[in-house]
N, C-alpha and C positions, 0 to 999 in steps of 0.2 A: 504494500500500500504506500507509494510515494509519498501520497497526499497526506501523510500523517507524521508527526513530529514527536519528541520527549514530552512527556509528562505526568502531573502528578511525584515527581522527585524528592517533592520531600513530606511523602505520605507518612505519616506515623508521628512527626517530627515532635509534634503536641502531645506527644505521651510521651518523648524522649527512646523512641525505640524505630526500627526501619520495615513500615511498609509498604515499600516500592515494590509494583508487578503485578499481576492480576489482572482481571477483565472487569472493565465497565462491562453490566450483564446486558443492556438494553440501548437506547437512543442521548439515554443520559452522561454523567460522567459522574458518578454515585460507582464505589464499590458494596454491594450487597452480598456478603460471602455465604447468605441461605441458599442464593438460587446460581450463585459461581460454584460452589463445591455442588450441588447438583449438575449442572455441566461437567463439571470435572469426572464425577462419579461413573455418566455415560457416557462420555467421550472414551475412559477407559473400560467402562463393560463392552462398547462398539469394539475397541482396535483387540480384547481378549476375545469375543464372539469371533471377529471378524477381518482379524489384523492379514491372515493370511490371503485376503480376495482384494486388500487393498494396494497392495504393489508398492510403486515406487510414493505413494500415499501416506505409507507406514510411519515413517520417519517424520514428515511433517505433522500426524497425527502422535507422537509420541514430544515432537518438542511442543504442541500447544497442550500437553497436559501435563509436560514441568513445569512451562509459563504459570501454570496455575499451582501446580501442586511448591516450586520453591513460595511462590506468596502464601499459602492454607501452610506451611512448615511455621514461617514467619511468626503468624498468625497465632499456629500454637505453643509456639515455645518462646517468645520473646519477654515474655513475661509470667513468672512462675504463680499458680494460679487464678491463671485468667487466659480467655479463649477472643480475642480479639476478632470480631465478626463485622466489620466494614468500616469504610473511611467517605467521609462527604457526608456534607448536612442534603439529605434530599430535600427537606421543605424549600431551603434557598434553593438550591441546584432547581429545581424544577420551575424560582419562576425567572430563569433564565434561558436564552438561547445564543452560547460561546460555545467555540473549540475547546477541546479541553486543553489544547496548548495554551490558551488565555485564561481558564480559572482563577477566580477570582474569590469564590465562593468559600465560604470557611470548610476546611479538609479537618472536621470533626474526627476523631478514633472513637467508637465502639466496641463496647469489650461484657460479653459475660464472667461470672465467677460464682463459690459458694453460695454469695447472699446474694446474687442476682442470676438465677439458673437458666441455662438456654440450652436444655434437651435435645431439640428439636435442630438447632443450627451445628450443635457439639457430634448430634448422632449421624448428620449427614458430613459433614468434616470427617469425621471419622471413615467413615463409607466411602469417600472419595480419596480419604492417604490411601486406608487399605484395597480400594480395588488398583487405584494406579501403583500399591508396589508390586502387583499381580504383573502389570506390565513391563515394570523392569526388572523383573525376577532373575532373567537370564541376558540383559543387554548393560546391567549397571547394580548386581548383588549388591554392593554396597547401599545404595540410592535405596535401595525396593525395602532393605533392614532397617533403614534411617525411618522408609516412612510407613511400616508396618507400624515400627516401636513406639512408634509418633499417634499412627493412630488407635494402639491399645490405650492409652494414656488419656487421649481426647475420649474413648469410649467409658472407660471408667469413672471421666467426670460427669459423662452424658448418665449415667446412670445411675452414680452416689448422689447428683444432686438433681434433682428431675424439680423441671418446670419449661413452662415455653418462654422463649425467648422475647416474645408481645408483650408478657407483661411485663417485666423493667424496661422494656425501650418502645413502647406503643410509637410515642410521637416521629421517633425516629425509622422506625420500620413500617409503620403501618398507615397508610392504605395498603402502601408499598408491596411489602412481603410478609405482612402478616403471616402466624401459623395456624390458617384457619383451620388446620384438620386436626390442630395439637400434638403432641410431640411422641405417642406411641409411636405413629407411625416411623420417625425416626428412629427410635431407639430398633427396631424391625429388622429395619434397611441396614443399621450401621451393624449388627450385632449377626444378622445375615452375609455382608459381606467380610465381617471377621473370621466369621466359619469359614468359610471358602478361602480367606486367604490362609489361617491356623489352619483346618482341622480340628480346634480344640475343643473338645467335649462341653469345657464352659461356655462357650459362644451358645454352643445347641439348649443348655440348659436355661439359658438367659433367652433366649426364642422363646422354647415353652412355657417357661415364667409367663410371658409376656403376650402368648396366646397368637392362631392367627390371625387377629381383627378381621377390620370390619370385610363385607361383600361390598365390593366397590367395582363402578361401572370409572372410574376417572385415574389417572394417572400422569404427575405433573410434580413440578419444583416443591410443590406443598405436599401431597397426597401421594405417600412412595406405599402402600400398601399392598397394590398390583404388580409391583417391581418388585418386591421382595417374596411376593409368591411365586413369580416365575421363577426368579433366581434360585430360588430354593427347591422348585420344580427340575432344578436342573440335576440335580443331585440327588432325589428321590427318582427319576427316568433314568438316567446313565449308570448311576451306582447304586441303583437298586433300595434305597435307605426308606425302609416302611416308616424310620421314626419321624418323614419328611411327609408324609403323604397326606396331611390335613393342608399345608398350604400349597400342595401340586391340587388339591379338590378345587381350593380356594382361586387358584387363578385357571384351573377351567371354568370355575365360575364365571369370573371377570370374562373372559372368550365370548362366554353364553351371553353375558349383559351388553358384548359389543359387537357381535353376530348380528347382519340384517334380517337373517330368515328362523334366527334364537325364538323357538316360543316364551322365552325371558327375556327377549332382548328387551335392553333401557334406553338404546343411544338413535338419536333422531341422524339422518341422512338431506343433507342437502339434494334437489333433483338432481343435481348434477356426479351426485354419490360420494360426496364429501361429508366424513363423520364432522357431525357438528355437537360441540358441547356448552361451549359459552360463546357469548358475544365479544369479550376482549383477548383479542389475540388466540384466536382460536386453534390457528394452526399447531400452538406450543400444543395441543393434546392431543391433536391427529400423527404429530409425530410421534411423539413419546408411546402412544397406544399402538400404532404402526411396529416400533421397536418391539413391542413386548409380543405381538401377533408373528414379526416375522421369527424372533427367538425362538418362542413357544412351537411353532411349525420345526423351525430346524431341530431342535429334541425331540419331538416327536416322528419326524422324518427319519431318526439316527436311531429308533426305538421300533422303530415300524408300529406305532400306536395310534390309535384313535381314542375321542372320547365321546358323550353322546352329551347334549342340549334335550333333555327331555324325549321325543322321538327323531331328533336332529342326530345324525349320526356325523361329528368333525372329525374331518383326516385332514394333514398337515398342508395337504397340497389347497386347501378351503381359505384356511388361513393366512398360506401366504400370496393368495388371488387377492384377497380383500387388503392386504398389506401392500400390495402393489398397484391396485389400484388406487389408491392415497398416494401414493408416490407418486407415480402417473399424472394425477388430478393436481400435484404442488409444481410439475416440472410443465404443464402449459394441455393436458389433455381435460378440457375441461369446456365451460358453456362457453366463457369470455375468452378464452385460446391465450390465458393470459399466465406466462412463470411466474411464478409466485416465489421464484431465486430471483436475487436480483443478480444481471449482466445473463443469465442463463437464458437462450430462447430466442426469438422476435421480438415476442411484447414481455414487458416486465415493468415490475413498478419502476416508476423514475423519478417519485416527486416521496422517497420515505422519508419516517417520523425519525430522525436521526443526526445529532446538531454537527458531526467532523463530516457526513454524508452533503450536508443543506448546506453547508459556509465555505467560503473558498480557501483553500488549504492557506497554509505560511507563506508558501513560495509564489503565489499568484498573489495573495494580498497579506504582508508582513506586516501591515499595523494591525496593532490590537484591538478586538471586537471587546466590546465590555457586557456585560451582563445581558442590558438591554439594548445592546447594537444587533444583534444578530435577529429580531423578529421583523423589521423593516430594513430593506428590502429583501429580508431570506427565505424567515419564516411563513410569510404570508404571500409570497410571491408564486405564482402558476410555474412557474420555472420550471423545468429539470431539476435536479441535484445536480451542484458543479461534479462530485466527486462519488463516482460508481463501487458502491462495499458490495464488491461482487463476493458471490457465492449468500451472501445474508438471504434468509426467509424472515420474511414478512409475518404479522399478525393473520392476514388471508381477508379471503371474502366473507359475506353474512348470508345467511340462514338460507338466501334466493340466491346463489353463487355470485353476486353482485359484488365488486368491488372499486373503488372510487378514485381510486390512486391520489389520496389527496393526503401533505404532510401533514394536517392539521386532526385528522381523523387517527391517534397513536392504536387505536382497538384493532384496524387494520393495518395501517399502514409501516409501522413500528418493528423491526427484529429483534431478536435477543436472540442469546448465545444459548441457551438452554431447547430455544427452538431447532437450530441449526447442531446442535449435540447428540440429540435423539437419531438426528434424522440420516449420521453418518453410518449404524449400522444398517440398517433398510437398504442405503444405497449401495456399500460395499456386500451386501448378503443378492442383490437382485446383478450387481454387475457379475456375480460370480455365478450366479445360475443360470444368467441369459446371455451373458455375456462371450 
């Protein structure tokens, strides 16, 4: 990305410690490390599922998930305890429109600890060291020990000290990234993926403790419930583990609730056959549900199994048509022929909700944009974006496949990294089977 410069350099600097690195998750310049270590977590379930159909991909996919995983290290060990979970004031950040090379905005640190508990951010931190030391297990042994050890540590606080992370920091997280599902579902995910990286008998014991929650039709940065039943599906199908086989039920459930022709099914379909859940940024769960439909297929394709939806009889090859077609339907097969990547296609958004995308890079325009420079003439202007964040997906279309391409509309128009996370195994799982 030429058009992008240094910044944020002296993140942390107001606690006296160094937060430099990480991803703005969304349009903003807010680091939010609930829904950043949720990317992180699936960008490395993708390159473990799927690292071998990605090629010369690999490697790019393994350095954007130290970019993240050296900042969640940072994070958790810079200060003994306490779990530092984002930098940037969103309510300021938001009523501006600057590069983030111009920030100007107070780079607030957020931090849980004992008397202010964040389960929920701690359980998914954890989830995310420990699946990405899955991925350096055999390209950097040292790296993958640094951040297993990192994330038993982060899990143990996730679960001595249990509470969601909304309540000490409402103002600062929330509309934002509230935990609106509350923080089991984390401890789940994180305690799930510690089995898988250990083996350790306590991992499993801490699962049962903690039951397979809810029957859940959704699956997203909040709500890892569905995610941690396949994953754990994975290992009750391959290795046979009957002591697993309450959350392999639980996420054919979730299959059944996202099934168009499920006599259970819950999830509404656009005409145009796009799962549709919510109105803002809709795509972040077509993807992430896409992920868990094509996985769930490839276990059961490796197993030679089926399972049945009442008199619905699912075989793998069901599940990953409908995982494909969502794919399909995001890359431009659709009512309005429109990519829903941006630079991918013909037509593609060109006006998204994204202030380094909307504003003219440094090198075109090196005086400083201030706070409220950048809504006249940027933000509101019919324009193009000066500057193409190829490969980004979008929030997507609404309910009628209808999409507006306007930057002012962030429900559609807006990407985030958590969208684009999901959406890397689906792609390398279909260029390998069709490809």
């Amino acid at each position: 990305m030429k058009w992008r410069a240094d910044s944020g350099m002296k993140d942390g600097s107001s606690a006296r410690v160094d937060l430099t690195g990480g991803y703005h998750d969304a349009g903003d310049n807010v680091k939010f490390n609930f829904p950043m270590a949720f990317t992180t977590t699936m960008l490395s379930w993708s390159t473990l599922e799927y690292g071998k159909r990605m090629g010369a991909q690999l490697n790019n996919a393994h350095t954007a998930i130290r970019w993240a995983t050296n900042y969640l290290l940072k994070c958790a060990t810079a200060t003994p305890g306490k779990l530092y979970v984002g930098v940037g004031d969103p309510n300021g950040d938001h009523h501006c429109w600057e590069r983030p090379e111009d920030m100007d905005t107070p780079r607030t640190v957020y931090s849980v600890s004992a008397s202010n508990p964040g389960s929920d951010v701690a359980g998914e931190t954890a989830a995310a060291l420990a699946a990405a030391s899955l991925v350096f297990r055999k390209t950097d042994p040292a790296y993958s020990k640094l951040l297993l050890r990192t994330a038993k540590s982060v899990m143990a606080f996730a679960l001595k000290y249990r509470g969601a992370y909304s309540d000490s920091l409402s103002s600062s997280v929330c509309p934002f990234y509230c935990s609106y599902s509350g923080y089991q579902d984390e401890l789940l995910w994180g305690a799930a993926w510690l089995l898988t990286a250990t083996k350790d008998i306590y991992y499993l014991n801490v699962l049962k403790s903690l039951g397979a929650g809810d029957d859940t039709d959704i699956f997203s940065w909040d709500n890892k419930y569905a995610g941690a039943h396949v994953l754990l599906s994975r290992r009750a199908l391959l290795n046979h583990d009957k002591s697993l086989d309450q959350f392999r039920s639980q996420a054919e459930n979730f299959m059944c609730n996202i099934l168009p022709n499920s006599p259970s099914s819950k999830t509404h379909y656009t005409p145009g056959g796009l799962i549709y859940k919510m109105g803002q940024s809709n795509l972040q769960y077509v993807t992430s549900i896409t992920f868990l439909l094509s996985t769930y297929a490839k276990y059961l394709m490796s197993t030679k199994q089926t399972f049945n939806c009442g008199s619905l009889k699912v075989t793998p090859v069901m599940l990953r048509a409908l995982g494909k077609r969502q794919v399909d339907y995001i890359l431009g097969e659709n009512p309005m022929k429109m990519s829903y990547m941006v630079g991918y296609g013909v037509h593609f958004p060109l006006r998204i909700h994204h202030r380094g995308s909307s504003l003219p890079s440094k090198s075109d325009h090196p005086q400083t944009i201030g706070c409220d420079g950048g809504f006249q003439p940027f933000f509101y202007s019919s324009n193009p974006n000066p500057n193409i964040l190829i490969g980004a997906v979008v929030g997507g279309p609404d309910q009628n496949d209808q999409y507006s391409d306007e930057r002012t509309d962030y429900s559609q128009s807006e990407p985030a990294t958590y969208i684009n996370a999901a959406l890397v195994g689906p792609l390398a799982y279909l260029v390998g089977s069709y490809g």
